[in-house]
C-alpha positions in Angstrom: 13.0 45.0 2.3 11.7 41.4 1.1 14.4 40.8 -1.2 16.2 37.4 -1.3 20.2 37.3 -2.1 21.3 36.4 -5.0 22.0 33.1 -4.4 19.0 31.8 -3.1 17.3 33.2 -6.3 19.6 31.4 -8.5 19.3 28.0 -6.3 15.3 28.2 -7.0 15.5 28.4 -10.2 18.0 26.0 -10.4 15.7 23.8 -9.3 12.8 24.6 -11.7 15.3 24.3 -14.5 16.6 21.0 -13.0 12.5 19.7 -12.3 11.2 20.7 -15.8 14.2 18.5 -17.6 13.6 15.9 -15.8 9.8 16.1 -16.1 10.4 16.3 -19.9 10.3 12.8 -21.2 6.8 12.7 -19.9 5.6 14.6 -23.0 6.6 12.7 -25.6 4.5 9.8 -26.6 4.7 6.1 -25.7 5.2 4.0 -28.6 4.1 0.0 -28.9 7.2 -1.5 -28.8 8.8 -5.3 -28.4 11.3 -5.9 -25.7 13.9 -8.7 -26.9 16.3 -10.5 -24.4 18.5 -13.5 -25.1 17.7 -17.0 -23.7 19.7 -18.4 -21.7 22.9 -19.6 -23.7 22.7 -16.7 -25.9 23.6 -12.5 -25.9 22.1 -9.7 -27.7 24.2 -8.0 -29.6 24.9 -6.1 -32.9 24.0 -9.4 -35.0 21.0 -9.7 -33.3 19.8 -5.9 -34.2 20.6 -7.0 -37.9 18.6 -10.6 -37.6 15.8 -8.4 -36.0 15.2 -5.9 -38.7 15.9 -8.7 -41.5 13.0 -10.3 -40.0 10.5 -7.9 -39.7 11.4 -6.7 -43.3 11.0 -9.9 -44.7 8.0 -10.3 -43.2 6.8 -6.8 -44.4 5.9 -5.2 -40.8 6.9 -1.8 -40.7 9.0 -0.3 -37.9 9.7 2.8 -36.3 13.4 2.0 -34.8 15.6 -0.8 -33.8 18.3 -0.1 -30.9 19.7 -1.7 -27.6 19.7 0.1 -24.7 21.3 -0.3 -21.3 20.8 -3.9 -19.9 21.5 -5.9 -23.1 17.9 -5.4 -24.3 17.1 -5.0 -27.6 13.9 -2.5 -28.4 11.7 -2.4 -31.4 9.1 0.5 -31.6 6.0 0.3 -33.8 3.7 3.0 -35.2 0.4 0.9 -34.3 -0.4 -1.8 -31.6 -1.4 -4.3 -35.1 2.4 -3.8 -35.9 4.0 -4.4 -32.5 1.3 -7.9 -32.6 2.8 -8.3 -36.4 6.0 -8.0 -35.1 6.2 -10.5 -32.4 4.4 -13.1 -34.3 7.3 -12.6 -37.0 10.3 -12.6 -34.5 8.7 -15.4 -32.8 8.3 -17.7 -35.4 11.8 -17.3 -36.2 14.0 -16.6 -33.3 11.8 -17.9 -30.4 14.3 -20.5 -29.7 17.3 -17.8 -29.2 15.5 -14.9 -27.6 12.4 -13.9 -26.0 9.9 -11.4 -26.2 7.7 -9.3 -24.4 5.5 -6.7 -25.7 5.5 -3.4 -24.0 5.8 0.5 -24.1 8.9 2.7 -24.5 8.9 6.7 -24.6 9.6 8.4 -28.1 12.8 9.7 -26.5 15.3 11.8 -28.9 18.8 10.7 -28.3 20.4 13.1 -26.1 17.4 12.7 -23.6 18.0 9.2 -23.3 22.1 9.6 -23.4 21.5 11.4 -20.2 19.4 9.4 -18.5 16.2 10.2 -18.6 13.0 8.1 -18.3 9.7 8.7 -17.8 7.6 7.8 -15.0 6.4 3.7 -15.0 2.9 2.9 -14.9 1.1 0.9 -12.4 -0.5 -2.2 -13.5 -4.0 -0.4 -12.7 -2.8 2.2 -15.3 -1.3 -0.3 -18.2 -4.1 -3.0 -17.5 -2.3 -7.2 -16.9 -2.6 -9.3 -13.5 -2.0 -9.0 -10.5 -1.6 -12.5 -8.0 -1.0 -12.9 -4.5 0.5 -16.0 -3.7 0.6 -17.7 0.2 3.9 -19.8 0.9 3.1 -22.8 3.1 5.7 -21.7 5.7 5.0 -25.1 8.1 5.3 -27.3 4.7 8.7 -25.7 4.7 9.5 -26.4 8.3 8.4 -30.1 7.8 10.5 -30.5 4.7 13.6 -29.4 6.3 13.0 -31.7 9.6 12.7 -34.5 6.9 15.9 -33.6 5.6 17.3 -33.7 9.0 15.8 -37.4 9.4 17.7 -38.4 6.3 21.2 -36.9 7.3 21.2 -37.8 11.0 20.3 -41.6 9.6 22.6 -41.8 7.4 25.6 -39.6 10.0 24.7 -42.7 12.8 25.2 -45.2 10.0 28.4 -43.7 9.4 29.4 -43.8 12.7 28.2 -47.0 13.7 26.0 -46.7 16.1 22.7 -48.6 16.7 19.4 -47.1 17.4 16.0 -48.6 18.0 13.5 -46.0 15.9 14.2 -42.5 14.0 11.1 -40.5 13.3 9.8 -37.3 13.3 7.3 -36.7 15.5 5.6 -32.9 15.2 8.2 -30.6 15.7 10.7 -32.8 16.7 12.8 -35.6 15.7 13.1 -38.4 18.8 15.8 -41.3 18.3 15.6 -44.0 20.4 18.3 -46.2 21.7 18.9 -49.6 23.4 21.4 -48.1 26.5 22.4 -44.7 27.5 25.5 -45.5 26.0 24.7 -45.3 22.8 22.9 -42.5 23.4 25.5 -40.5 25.0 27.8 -41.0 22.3 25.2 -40.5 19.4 24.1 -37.0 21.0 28.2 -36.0 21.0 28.2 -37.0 17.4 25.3 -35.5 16.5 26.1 -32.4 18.4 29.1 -31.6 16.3 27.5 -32.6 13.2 24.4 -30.8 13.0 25.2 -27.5 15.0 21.6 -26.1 13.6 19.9 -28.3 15.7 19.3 -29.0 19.5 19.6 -32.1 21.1 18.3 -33.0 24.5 18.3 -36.2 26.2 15.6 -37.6 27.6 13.6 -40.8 28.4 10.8 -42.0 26.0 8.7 -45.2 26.5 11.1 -46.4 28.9 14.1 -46.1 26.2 17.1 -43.9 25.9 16.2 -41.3 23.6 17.3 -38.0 22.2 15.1 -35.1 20.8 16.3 -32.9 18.0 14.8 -29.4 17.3 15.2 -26.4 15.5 15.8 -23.4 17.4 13.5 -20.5 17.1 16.2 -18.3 15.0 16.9 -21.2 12.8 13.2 -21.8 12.0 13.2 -18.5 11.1 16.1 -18.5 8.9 14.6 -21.4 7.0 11.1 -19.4 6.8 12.8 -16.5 5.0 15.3 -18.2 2.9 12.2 -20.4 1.5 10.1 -17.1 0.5 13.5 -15.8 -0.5 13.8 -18.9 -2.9 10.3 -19.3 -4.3 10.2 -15.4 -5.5 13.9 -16.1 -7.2 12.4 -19.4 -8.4 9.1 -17.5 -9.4 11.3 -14.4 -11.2 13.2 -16.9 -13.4 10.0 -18.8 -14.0 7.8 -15.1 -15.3 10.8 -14.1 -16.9 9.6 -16.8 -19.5 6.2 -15.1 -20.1 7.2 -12.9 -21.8 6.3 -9.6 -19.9 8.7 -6.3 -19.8 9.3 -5.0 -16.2 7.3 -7.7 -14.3 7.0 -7.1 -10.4 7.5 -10.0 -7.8 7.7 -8.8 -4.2 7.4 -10.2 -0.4 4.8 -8.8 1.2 4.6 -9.7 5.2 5.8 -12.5 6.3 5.0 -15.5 3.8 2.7 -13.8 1.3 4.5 -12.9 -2.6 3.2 -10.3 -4.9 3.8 -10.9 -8.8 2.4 -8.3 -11.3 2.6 -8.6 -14.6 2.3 -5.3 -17.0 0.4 -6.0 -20.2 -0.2 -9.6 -19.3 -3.9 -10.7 -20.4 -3.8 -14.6 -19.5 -4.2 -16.0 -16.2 -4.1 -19.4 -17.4 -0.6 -18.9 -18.9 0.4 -17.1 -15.9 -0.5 -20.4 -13.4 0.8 -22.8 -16.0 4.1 -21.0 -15.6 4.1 -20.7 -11.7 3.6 -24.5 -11.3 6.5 -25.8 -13.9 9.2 -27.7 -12.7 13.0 -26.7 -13.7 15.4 -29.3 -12.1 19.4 -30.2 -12.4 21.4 -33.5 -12.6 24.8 -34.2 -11.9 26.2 -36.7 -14.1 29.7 -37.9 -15.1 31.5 -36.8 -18.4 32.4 -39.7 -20.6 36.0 -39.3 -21.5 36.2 -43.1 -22.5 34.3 -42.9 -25.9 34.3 -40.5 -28.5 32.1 -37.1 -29.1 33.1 -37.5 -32.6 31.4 -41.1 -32.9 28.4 -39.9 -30.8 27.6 -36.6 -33.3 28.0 -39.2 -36.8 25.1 -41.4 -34.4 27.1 -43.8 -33.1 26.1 -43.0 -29.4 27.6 -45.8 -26.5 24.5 -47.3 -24.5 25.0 -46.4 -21.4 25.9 -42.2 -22.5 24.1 -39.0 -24.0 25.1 -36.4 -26.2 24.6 -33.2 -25.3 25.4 -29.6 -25.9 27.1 -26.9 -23.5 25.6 -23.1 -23.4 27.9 -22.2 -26.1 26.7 -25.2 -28.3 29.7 -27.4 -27.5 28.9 -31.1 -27.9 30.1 -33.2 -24.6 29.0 -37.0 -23.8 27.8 -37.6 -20.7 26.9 -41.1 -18.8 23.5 -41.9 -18.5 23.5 -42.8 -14.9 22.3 -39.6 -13.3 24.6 -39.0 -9.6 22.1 -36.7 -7.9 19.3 -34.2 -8.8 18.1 -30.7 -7.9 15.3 -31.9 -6.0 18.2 -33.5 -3.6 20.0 -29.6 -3.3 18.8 -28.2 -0.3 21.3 -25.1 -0.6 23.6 -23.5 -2.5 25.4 -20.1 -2.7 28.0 -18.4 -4.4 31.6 -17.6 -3.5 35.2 -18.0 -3.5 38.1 -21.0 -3.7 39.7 -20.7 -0.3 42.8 -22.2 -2.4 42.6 -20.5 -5.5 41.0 -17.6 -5.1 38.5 -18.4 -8.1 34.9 -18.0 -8.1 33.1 -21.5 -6.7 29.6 -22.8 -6.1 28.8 -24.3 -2.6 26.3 -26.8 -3.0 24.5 -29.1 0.2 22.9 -31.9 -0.6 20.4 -33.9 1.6 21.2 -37.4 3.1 20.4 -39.6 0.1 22.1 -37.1 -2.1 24.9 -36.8 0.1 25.5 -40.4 -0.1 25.2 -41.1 -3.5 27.8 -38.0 -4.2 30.2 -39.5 -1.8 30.4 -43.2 -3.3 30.6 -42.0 -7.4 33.2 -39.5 -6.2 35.4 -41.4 -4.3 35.1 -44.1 -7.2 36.4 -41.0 -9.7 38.8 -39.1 -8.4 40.2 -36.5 -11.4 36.9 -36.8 -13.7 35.0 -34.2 -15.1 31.3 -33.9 -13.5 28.6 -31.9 -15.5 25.7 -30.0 -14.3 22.5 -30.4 -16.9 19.8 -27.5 -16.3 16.3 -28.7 -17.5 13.2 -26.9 -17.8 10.1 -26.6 -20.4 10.4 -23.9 -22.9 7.5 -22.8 -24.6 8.3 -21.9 -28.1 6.0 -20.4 -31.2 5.9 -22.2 -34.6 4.3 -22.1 -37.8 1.2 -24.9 -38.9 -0.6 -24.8 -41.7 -0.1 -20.7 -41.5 -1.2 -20.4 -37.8 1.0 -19.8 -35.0 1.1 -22.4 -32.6 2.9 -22.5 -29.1 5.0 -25.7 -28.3 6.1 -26.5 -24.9 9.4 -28.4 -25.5 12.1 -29.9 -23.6 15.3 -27.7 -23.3 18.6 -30.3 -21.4 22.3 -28.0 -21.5 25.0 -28.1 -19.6 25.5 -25.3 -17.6 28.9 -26.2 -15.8 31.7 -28.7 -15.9 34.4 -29.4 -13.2 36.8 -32.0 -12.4 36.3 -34.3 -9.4 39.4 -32.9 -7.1 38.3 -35.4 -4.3 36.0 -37.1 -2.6 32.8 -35.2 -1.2 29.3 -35.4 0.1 26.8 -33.2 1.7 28.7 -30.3 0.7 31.0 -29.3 -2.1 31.7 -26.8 -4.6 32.1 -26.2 -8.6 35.2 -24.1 -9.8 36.5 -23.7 -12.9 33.6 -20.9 -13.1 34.4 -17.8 -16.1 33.9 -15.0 -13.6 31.7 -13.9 -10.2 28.4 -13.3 -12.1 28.4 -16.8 -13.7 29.4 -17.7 -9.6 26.5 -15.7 -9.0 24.1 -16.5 -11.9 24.9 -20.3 -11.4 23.6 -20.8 -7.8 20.7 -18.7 -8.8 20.0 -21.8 -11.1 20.7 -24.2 -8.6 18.5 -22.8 -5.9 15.6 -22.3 -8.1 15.4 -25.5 -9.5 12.3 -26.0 -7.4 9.9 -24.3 -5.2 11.4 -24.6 -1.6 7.5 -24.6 -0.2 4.1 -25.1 -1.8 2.4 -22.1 -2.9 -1.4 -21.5 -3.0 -3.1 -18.2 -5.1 -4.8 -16.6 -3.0 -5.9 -13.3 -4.7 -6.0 -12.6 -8.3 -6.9 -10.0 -10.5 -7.2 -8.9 -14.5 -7.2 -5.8 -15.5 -7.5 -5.4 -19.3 -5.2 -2.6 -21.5 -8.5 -0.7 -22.4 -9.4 0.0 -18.7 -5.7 0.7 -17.8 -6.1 3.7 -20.6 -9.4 5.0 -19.9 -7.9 5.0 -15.8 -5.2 7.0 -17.8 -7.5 9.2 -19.1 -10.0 10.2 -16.1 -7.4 11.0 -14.0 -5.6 13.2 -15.9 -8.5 14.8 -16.5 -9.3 14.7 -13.1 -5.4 16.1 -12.1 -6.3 19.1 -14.9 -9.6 19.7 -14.2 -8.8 20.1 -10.3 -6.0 22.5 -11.5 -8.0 24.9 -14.3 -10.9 25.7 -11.4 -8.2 26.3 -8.4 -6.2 28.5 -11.1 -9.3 30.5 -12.1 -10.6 30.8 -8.5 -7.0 32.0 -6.7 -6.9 34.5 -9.9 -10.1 36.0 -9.2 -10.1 36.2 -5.6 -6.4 37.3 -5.0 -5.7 39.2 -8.3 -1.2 39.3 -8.7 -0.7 37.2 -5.7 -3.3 34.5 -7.2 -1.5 34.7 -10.1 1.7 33.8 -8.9 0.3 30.8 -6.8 -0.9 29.7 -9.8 2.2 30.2 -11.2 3.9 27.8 -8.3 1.0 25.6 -8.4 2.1 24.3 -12.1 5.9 24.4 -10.9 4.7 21.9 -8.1 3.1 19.5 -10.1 6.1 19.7 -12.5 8.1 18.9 -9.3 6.0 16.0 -8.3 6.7 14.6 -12.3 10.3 15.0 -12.0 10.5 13.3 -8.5 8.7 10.6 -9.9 10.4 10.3 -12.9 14.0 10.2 -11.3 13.0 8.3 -8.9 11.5 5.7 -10.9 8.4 5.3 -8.8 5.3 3.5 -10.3 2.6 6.1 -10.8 -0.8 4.3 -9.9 -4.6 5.4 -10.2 -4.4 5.6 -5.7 -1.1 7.6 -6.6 -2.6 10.0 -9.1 -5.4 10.8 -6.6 -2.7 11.7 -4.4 -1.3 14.6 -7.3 -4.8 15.4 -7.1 -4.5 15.9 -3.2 -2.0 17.8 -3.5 -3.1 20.2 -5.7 -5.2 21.5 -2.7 -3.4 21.6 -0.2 -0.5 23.2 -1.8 -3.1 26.2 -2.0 -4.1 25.5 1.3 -0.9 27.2 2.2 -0.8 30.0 -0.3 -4.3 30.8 1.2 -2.8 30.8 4.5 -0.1 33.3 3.7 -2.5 35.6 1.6 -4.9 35.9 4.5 -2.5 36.5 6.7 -1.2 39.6 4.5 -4.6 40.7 4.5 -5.2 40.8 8.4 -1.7 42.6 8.4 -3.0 45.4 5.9 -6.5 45.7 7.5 -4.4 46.3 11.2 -2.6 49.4 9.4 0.6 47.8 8.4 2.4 49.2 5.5 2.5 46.5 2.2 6.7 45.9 2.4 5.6 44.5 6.3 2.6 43.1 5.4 3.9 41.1 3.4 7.2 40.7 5.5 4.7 39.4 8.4 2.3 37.5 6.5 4.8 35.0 5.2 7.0 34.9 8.7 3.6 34.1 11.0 2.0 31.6 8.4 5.1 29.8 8.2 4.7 27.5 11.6 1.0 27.1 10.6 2.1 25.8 7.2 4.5 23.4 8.4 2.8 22.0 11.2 0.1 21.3 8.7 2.3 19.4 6.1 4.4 17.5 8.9 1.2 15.5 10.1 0.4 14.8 6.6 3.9 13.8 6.1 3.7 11.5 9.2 0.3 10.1 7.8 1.8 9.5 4.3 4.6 7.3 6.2 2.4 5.6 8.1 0.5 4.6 4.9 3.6 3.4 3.2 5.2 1.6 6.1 1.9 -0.3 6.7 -0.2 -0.3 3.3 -0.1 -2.7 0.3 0.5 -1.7 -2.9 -2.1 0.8 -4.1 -1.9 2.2 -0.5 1.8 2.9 -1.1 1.3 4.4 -4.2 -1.0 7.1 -2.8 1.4 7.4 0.2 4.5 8.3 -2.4 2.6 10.6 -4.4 1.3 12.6 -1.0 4.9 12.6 0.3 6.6 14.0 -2.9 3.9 16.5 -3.5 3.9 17.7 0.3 7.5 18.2 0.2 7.3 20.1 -3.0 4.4 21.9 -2.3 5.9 23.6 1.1 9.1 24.5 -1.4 7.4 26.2 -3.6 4.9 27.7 -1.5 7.1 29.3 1.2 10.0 30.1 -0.9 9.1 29.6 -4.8 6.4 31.8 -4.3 7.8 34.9 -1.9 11.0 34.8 -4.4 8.0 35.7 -7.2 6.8 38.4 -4.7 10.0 39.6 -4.0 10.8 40.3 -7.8 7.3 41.9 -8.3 7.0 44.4 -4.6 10.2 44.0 -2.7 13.0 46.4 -2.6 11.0 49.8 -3.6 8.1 51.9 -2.1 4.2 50.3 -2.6 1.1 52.2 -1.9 -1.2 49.4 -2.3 -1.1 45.2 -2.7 -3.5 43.7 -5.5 -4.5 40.7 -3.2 
C-alpha cells in the first residue's frame, strides 16, 4: 500500500533532474560585459573579434573573454564595472563608426552550458535600474494625415481624368467635392469608386451644388490606427537600437499607448533626443552619363553626387531628388509576380505619385537608387576627452532599373534575398513617425537601486523560506521535513520555468516567489492535518496516509485553480509590474500543486509505504 509504479517515480525525478539544469545558470555570476553589433553596412565576424581584442590591448584594459554568440553579437566580459566603462570608451573611440555598443550583463556560463542552451533568467528594469517611458500616439493626428493624403490623390486622380470640380476639401471626417452638374459628379464618383476602394463615396447635395462625400469606413480607420502604432514602435525600435542599450523593450500597450524600456540606460535626455530624430529616404536617378572614376579623383559633374553603397561601392547619383520618405505612405515586402524574386512594394502619396510618374516615364531602363539618411551619433577623441558627435550618415541602400513607367505604387527588385526584402521595407516604413507621439509617463531608476531591489528580495525569498522550513520541521517532524524538502524543489521549479521561458523576473514578480512559498505549504498543511484527523479517528498509518492525501486533494486544487484564475486575470488586464507578479504566481502555483500532491507522497511512499508502521512522526 502507497507505493507509486516505477514509472511515475522515475518521471518525478525526471523532472527534478530536468528543473535543477535548467535552474543552473542562475548560480553563476553575472559579469559586466559590452554587447557589440555591426552598424548598418557592416557584419560581425571573426575579424571583428580580433579588431576588438587588439583594441582593448592596446589600450591596456584588461578583459575576461571575447566571443560571439548566437545573433551575430559580439560579447566582451570584464572583471570590474571601471573595465567594462574602460572598455567601451576604447572601442568607441575607434570603431564607433562600424559597430555599436551597449553596456550590459552576461552570465559566467562554462561552455557546454551555453552549447546547450541555457540562459539565465532576465531582469526587470526595476531589478537592473534604466528608464522606463510611456509614450501616447495621437491616433486622430493619424486619421487626419491619411484623409489629407486622400485629398492629394483624389485631386490629382480627377486631374487625370479630366473632370472639373468646383472645391476639394476636407471637412472633419470627411472629404466633400463639389461639382458644377450632376454629370460630372456621376462620372467622378464611378472613377473614384474604382480608384480608391478604401473609401466611401456618397452623393449628395451641398450648398445647392452637386457634391460627393468621401469617408473612411469604420474597419479601415481602424486598420490605419494599428498600422500607425504598428509603424512608430518599428520606427521607435530602429531609432533605441542606436542608444546603445542590450535587450531594450518596446511594446503596445492598449490601444495607442507604446511602452519602451531601456536596461542600464541612465539618460533621459539622450533617450528623447533619440525618439524625436528624423531618418528619411530619397529616390534619385543613377548617373550613367559621367564617370565614377572622375567623380572619386574630385572632378564631380554639377548637377550629381558621389556616394557610396552599403558595401562601400562608389556610385554617382543626380542631384535632383525624385521623391522622399516623407512622400511613402506604405510599403511592404514580397515577391515578383514575374520573376519570382524578392520585391519591395512601395505607395506613394499624390504629389509623390506624380513626380514618380513623370521622371519614370522620361527614363525608361535607368537605374534608380534609394539613399537612407539618418543622424549617427559617434564618440571621438579632443584634447584627450571623449566627445559625442552627431553626424550625418547618406548610403545607398538599393539600386534597380526603371522597367516602366509607375506611380503611386511600384516595386524594387533586384533584392539579394527575402531578409534584405524584409529588412528593406522595414527602412522604408520607418523613415518617419506615422503619428505624433507625446511622453506621457517616465521613469529613472538608477543601477544602485536595481541591486539593492536585488538584494532585499532575495533576502526576503530566503528569509520567508529558512522560518517556514524551521517551523514545518518542528511541528510535523519526517513529514515537515520532506515538505521542506519539496518546498526547495518548487522554488527550483519556479527558476527553471523562468529561465526556459525567458520571462523577466521583476521586484512584483519576486513577491510573487515569495507568495508562493506559502501557499505551497498551505497545501502540505492541508494533507498533514488531514492524516492527523485520520489517525486520531482510529485509522491505521498505511490508510491514514492513503486518506489524508486522497480527501485533501479536491480541497488543494480548488484552492490553486481560483488563484490560477486570479493570476490570469492579472496578466490579461495588468501592465507590466502587474504581469510580472501574475507570471511568477502562475508558474509557482502550477509547480507548487506538482510537488505537493505528487513530489511529496512519492517521498512518503519511499520512507512508510509498502511495509507494516506502528506509528507516523507527524
Amino acid at each position: 500500500m502507497n507505493q507509486y509504479p516505477l514509472w511515475k517515480n522515475i518521471l518525478i525525478i525526471g523532472v527534478v533532474i530536468v528543473a535543477l539544469i535548467l535552474a543552473l545558470p542562475n548560480l553563476f555570476s553575472q559579469d559586466p560585459s559590452i554587447e557589440i553589433t555591426a552598424a548598418r553596412g557592416s557584419e560581425v565576424t571573426d575579424a571583428s573579434l580580433a579588431e576588438v581584442k587588439a583594441v582593448l590591448e592596446n589600450a591596456e584594459v584588461p578583459f575576461k573573454q571575447v566571443e560571439i554568440r548566437d545573433g551575430g553579437k559580439l560579447f566582451v566580459s570584464f572583471a570590474s564595472s571601471g573595465d567594462q566603462l574602460r572598455g567601451q570608451e576604447a572601442i568607441e573611440r575607434t570603431l564607433s563608426q562600424r559597430y555599436r555598443t551597449a553596456l550590459t550583463l552576461a552570465a559566467d556560463l562554462p561552455g557546454w552550458v551555453r552549447a546547450v542552451g541555457l540562459n539565465p533568467m532576465s531582469m526587470g528594469l526595476d531589478l537592473r535600474g534604466g528608464i522606463h517611458v510611456v509614450i501616447d500616439v495621437d491616433m486622430e493626428a493619424a486619421l487626419d494625415q491619411a484623409l489629407e493624403r486622400y485629398v492629394g490623390d483624389i485631386r490629382t486622380e480627377l486631374r487625370d481624368k479630366r473632370i472639373r470640380y468646383q472645391t476639394l476639401a476636407r471637412e472633419g471626417s470627411r472629404i466633400l467635392i463639389k461639382f458644377n452638374d450632376t454629370e460630372a459628379r456621376d462620372t467622378a464618383e464611378r472613377a473614384l469608386s474604382r480608384e480608391f476602394r478604401d473609401l466611401e463615396f456618397q452623393s449628395l447635395t451641398e450648398g445647392g451644388s452637386a457634391a460627393i462625400a468621401a469617408t473612411l469606413p469604420v474597419a479601415q480607420q481602424e486598420q490605419i490606427r494599428t498600422f500607425a502604432l504598428q509603424q512608430n514602435i518599428t520606427t521607435l525600435r530602429n531609432r533605441v537600437n542606436a542608444l546603445g542599450v542590450a535587450e531594450p523593450s518596446i511594446a503596445r500597450q492598449g490601444e495607442r499607448r507604446i511602452v519602451v524600456q531601456l536596461p542600464g540606460a541612465q539618460d533621459p535626455g539622450r533617450l528623447k533626443e533619440i525618439l524625436g530624430a528624423t531618418a528619411t529616404l530619397e529616390y534619385r536617378l543613377v548617373d550613367t552619363e559621367n564617370s565614377v572614376a572622375d567623380a572619386i579623383e574630385g572632378r564631380v559633374p554639377v548637377n550629381s553626387r558621389l556616394y557610396r553603397e552599403r558595401d562601400g561601392s562608389p556610385i554617382l547619383l543626380n542631384r535632383r531628388v525624385i521623391v522622399t520618405g516623407d512622400q511613402i505612405t506604405d510599403a511592404s515586402a514580397g515577391f515578383d509576380s514575374q520573376t519570382g524574386s524578392p520585391a519591395v512594394f512601395v505607395n506613394l502619396d499624390g504629389q509623390g505619385a506624380r513626380r514618380m510618374r513623370d521622371v519614370t516615364t522620361e527614363n525608361v531602363g535607368k537605374p534608380m537608387a534609394v539613399v537612407f539618411i539618418e543622424n549617427q551619433t559617434t564618440t571621438e577623441m579632443v584634447d584627450g576627452e571623449a566627445v559625442k558627435r552627431t553626424r550625418k550618415v547618406e548610403e545607398v541602400i538599393s539600386v534597380a532599373t526603371i522597367r516602366e513607367p509607375f506611380g503611386r505604387r511600384f516595386q524594387t527588385t533586384g533584392l539579394d534575398g527575402t531578409n534584405e526584402a524584409h529588412n528593406l521595407a522595414l527602412l522604408l516604413r520607418s523613415g518617419a513617425l506615422a503619428a505624433p507621439i507625446q511622453i506621457v509617463e517616465e521613469r529613472t531608476i538608477g543601477p544602485s537601486l536595481g541591486q539593492d531591489n536585488i538584494d532585499q528580495g532575495v533576502r526576503s525569498v530566503l528569509m520567508g523560506l529558512f522560518l517556514v522550513l524551521i517551523f514545518m520541521g518542528l511541528y510535523y517532524k519526517v513529514f515537515g521535513l520532506v515538505a521542506d524538502l519539496v518546498l526547495v524543489v518548487n522554488l527550483v521549479m519556479i527558476v527553471a520555468i523562468l529561465s526556459l521561458l525567458q520571462a523577466t523576473l521583476t521586484l512584483p514578480g519576486i513577491a510573487g516567489i515569495v507568495l508562493t512559498v506559502g501557499m505551497a505549504v498551505d497545501a502540505n498543511v492541508l494533507i498533514y492535518e488531514r492524516i492527523r484527523e485520520e489517525i486520531r479517528n482510529g485509522n491505521s498509518p498505511q490508510a491514514s496516509i492513503h486518506a489524508g492525501y486522497d480527501k485533501a486533494l479536491s480541497t488543494i486544487v480548488d484552492a490553486n485553480v481560483t488563484t490560477l484564475i486570479a493570476a490570469v486575470v492579472l496578466f490579461s488586464f495588468g501592465t507590466g509590474p502587474i504581469k510580472g507578479f501574475a507570471v511568477t504566481l502562475f508558474i509557482g502555483i502550477i509547480a507548487s500543486m506538482f510537488t505537493a500532491i505528487l513530489g511529496s507522497r512519492a517521498i512518503i511512499n519511499l520512507i512508510y509505504g509498502g511495509r507494516r508502521v506502528k506509528k507516523l512522526a507527524i
